[in-house]
SERO-4910 file (N, C-alpha, C, O; in steps of 0.05 Angstrom, whole numbers):
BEGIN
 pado doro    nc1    nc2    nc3   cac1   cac2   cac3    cc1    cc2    cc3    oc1    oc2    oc3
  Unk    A     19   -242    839     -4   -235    823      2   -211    804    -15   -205    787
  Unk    A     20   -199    807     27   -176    790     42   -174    760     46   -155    744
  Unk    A     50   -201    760     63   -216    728     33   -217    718     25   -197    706
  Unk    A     15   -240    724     -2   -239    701    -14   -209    706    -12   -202    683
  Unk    A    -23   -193    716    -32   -166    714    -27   -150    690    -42   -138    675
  Unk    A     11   -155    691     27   -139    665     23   -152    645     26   -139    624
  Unk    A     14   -180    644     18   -199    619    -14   -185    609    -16   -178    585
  Unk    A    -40   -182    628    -62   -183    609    -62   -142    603    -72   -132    583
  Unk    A    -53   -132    616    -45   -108    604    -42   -103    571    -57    -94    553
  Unk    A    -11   -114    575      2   -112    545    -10   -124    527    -11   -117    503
  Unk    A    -23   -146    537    -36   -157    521    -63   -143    505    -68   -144    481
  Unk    A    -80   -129    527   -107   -103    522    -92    -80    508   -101    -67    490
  Unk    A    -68    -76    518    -55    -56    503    -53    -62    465    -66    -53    446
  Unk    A    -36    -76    469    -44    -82    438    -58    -88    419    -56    -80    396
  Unk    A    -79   -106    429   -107   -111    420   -119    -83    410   -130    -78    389
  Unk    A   -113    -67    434   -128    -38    422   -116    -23    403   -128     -9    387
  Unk    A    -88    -26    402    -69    -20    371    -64    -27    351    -44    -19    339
  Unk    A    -82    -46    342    -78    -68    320    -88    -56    301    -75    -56    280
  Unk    A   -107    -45    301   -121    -33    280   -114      0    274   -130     13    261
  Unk    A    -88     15    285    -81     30    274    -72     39    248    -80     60    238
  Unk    A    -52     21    237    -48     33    207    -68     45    187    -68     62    170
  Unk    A    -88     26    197   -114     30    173   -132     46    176   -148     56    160
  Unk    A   -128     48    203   -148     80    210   -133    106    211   -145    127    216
  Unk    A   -112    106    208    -95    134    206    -91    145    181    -72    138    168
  Unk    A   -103    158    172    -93    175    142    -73    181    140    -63    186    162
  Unk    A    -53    184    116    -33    195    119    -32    208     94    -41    201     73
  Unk    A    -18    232    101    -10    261     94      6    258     69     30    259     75
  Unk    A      2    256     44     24    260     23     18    285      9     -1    301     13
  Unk    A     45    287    -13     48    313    -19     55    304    -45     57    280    -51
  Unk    A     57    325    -63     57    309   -108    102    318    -98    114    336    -86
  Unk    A    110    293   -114    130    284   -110    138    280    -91    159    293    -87
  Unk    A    133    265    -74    146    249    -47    132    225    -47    108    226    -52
  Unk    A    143    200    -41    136    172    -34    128    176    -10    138    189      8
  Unk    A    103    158    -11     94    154     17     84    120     10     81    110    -12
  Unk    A     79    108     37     79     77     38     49     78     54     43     94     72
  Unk    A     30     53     43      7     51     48      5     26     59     15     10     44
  Unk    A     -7     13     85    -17    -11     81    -48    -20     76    -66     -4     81
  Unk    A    -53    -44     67    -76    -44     63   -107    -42     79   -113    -53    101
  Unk    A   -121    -29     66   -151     -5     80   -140     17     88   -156     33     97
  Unk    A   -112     26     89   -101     57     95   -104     74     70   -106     63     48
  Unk    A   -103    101     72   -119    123     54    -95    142     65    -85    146     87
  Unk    A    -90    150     37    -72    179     31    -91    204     35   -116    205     39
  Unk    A    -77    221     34    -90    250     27    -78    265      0    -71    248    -16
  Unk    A    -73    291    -12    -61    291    -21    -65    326    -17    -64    336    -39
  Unk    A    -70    347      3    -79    373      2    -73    388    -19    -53    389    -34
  Unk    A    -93    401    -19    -94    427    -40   -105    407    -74   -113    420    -93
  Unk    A   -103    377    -74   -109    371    -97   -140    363    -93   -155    363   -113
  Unk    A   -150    355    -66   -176    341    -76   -176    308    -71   -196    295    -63
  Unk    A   -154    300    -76   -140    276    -72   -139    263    -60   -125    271    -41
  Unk    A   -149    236    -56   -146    203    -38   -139    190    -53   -140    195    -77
  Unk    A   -127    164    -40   -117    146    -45   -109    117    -26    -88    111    -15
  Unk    A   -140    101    -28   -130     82    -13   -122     53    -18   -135     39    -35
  Unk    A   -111     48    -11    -92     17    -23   -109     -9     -9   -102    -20     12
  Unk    A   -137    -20    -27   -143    -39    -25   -137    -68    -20   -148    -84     -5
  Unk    A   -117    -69    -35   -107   -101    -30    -88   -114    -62    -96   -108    -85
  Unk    A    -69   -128    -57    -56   -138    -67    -75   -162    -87    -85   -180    -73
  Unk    A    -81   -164   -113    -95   -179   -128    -78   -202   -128    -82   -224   -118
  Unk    A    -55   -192   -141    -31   -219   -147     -8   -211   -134     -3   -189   -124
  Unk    A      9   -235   -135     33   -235   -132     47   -252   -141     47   -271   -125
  Unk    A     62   -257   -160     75   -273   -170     99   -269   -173    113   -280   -189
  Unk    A    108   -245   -150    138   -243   -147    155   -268   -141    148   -283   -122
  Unk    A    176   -272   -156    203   -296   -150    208   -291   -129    213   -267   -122
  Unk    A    207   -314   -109    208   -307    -78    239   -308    -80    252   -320    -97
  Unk    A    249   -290    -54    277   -278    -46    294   -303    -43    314   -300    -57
  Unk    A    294   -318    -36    303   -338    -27    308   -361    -48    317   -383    -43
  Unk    A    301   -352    -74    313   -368   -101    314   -357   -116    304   -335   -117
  Unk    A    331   -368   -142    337   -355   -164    319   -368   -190    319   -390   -200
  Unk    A    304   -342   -195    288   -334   -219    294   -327   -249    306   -306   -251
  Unk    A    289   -337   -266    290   -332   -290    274   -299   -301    283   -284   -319
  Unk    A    255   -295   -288    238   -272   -299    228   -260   -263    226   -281   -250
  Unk    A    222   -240   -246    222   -222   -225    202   -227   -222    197   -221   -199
  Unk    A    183   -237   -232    146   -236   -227    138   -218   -228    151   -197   -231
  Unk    A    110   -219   -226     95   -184   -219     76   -191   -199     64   -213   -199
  Unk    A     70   -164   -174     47   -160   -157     34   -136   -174     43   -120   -191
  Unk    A      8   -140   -163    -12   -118   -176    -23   -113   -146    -27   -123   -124
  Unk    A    -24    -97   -156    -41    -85   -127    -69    -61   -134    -68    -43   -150
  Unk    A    -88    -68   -120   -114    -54   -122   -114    -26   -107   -105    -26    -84
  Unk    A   -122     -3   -118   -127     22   -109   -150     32   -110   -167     23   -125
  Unk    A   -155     51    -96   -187     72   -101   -172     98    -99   -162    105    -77
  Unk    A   -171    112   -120   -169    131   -131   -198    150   -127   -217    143   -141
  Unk    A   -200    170   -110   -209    196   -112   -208    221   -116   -194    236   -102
  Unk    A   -224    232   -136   -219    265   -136   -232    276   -151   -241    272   -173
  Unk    A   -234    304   -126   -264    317   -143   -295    312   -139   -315    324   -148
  Unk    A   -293    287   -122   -321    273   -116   -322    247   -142   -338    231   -152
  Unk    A   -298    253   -145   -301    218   -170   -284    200   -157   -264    208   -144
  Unk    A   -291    172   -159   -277    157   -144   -271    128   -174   -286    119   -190
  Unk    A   -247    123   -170   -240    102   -196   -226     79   -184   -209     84   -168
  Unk    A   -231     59   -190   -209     32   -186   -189     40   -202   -191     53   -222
  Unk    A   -161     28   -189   -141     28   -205   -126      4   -207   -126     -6   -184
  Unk    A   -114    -10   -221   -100    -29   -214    -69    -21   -221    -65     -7   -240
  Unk    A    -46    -32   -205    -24    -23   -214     -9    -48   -215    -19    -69   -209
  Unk    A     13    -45   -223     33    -64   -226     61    -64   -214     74    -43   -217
  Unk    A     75    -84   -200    103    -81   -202    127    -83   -222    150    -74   -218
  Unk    A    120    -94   -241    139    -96   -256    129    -96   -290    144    -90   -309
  Unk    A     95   -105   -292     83   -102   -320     68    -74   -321     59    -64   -300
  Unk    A     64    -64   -342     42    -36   -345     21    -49   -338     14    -72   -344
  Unk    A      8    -28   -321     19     -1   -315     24      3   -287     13     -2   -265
  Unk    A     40     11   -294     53     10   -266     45     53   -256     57     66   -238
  Unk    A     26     63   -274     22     88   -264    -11     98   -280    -23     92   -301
  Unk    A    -14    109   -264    -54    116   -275    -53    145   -265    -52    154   -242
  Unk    A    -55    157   -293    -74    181   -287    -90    192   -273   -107    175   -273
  Unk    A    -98    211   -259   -113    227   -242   -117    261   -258   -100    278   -259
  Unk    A   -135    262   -265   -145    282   -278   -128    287   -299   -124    266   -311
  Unk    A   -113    309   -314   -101    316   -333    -73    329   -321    -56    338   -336
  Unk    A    -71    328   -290    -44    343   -282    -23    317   -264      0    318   -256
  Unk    A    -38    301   -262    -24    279   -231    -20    260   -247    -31    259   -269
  Unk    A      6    234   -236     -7    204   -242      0    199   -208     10    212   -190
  Unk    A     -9    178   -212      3    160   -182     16    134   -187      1    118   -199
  Unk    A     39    126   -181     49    105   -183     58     92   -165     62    100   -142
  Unk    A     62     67   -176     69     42   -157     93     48   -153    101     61   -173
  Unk    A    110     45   -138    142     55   -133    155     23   -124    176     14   -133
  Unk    A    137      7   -104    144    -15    -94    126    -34    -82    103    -27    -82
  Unk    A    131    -59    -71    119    -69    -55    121    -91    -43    121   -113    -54
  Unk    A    125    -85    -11    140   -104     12    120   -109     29    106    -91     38
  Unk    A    116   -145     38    151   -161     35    163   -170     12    149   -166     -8
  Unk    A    176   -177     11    180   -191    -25    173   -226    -10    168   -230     14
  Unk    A    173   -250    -36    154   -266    -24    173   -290    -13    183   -299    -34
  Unk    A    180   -301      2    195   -329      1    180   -355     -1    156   -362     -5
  Unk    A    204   -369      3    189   -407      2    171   -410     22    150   -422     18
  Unk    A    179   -400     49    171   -411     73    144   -406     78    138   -415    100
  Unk    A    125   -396     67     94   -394     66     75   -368     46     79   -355     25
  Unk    A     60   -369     59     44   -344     39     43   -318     56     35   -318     79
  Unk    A     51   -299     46     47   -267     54     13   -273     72     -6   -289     67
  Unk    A     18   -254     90     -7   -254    102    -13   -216     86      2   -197     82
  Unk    A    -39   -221     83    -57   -193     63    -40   -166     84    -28   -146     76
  Unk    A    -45   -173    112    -53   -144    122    -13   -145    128     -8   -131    148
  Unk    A      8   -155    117     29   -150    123     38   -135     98     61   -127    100
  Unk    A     26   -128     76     34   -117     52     35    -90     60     19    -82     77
  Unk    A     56    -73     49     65    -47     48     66    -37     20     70    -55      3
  Unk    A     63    -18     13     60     -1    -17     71     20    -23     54     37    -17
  Unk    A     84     27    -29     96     51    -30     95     73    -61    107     71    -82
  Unk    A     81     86    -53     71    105    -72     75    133    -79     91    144    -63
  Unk    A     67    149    -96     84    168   -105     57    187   -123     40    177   -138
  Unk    A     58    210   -119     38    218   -142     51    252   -155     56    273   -142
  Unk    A     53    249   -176     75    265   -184     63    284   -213     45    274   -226
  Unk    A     70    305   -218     60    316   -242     61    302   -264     81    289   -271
  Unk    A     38    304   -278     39    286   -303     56    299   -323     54    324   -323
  Unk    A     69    291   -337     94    296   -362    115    294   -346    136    301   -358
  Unk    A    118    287   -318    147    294   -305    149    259   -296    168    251   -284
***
């Protein structure tokens, strides 16, 4: 009786960790990449600054697993805050814009975005990763 015991354990165990990425904020700083998944929220201290990564609109990245004439592009949706203003952003992987303004001193940009796509089915939403960047503007 002590196998299934461990089996419904791990099993409650994880169930209750599933929903971590998206409830943990994470800590960025202006010039350093940091990676978001989607419903997860940046910070950005001392600026005022959020940033949470909604969801992937498109993807029309050339999946890994063949050879492409042109790389595709993902866009990916953001909510941009600051100051008590809150803005949609959309970004891009490979077409403009691939970076949006934040007041007159920041941008934030798209840096990447994994998995890249193959033949063998469709990306599931909540497996997307983002990796982002928010850096002085003119630099």
């Amino acid at each position: 009786m002590k196998a299934p015991y461990l089996v419904l354990t791990t099993v409650a165990a994880l169930a209750c960790s599933s929903g971590g990425a998206a409830d943990s904020p994470v800590a960025a700083s202006v010039g350093g990449p940091f990676v978001l998944a989607p419903g997860q929220t940046a910070t950005v201290p001392g600026h005022d600054l959020t940033i949470t990564f909604l969801a992937v609109q498109e993807d029309s990245r050339c999946p890994r697993d063949v050879v492409c004439v042109w790389s595709g592009n993902a866009r990916v949706q953001l909510e941009v805050a600051r100051e008590g203003v809150e803005l949609p952003v959309g970004l891009n992987t490979a077409v403009e814009p691939n970076a949006a303004p934040v007041g007159d001193d920041l941008l934030v940009v798209l840096e990447g975005l994994v998995p890249a796509p193959t033949t063998t089915g469709p990306i599931d939403p909540a497996d997307y990763r983002a990796t982002l960047e928010v850096r002085e503007a003119g630099r």
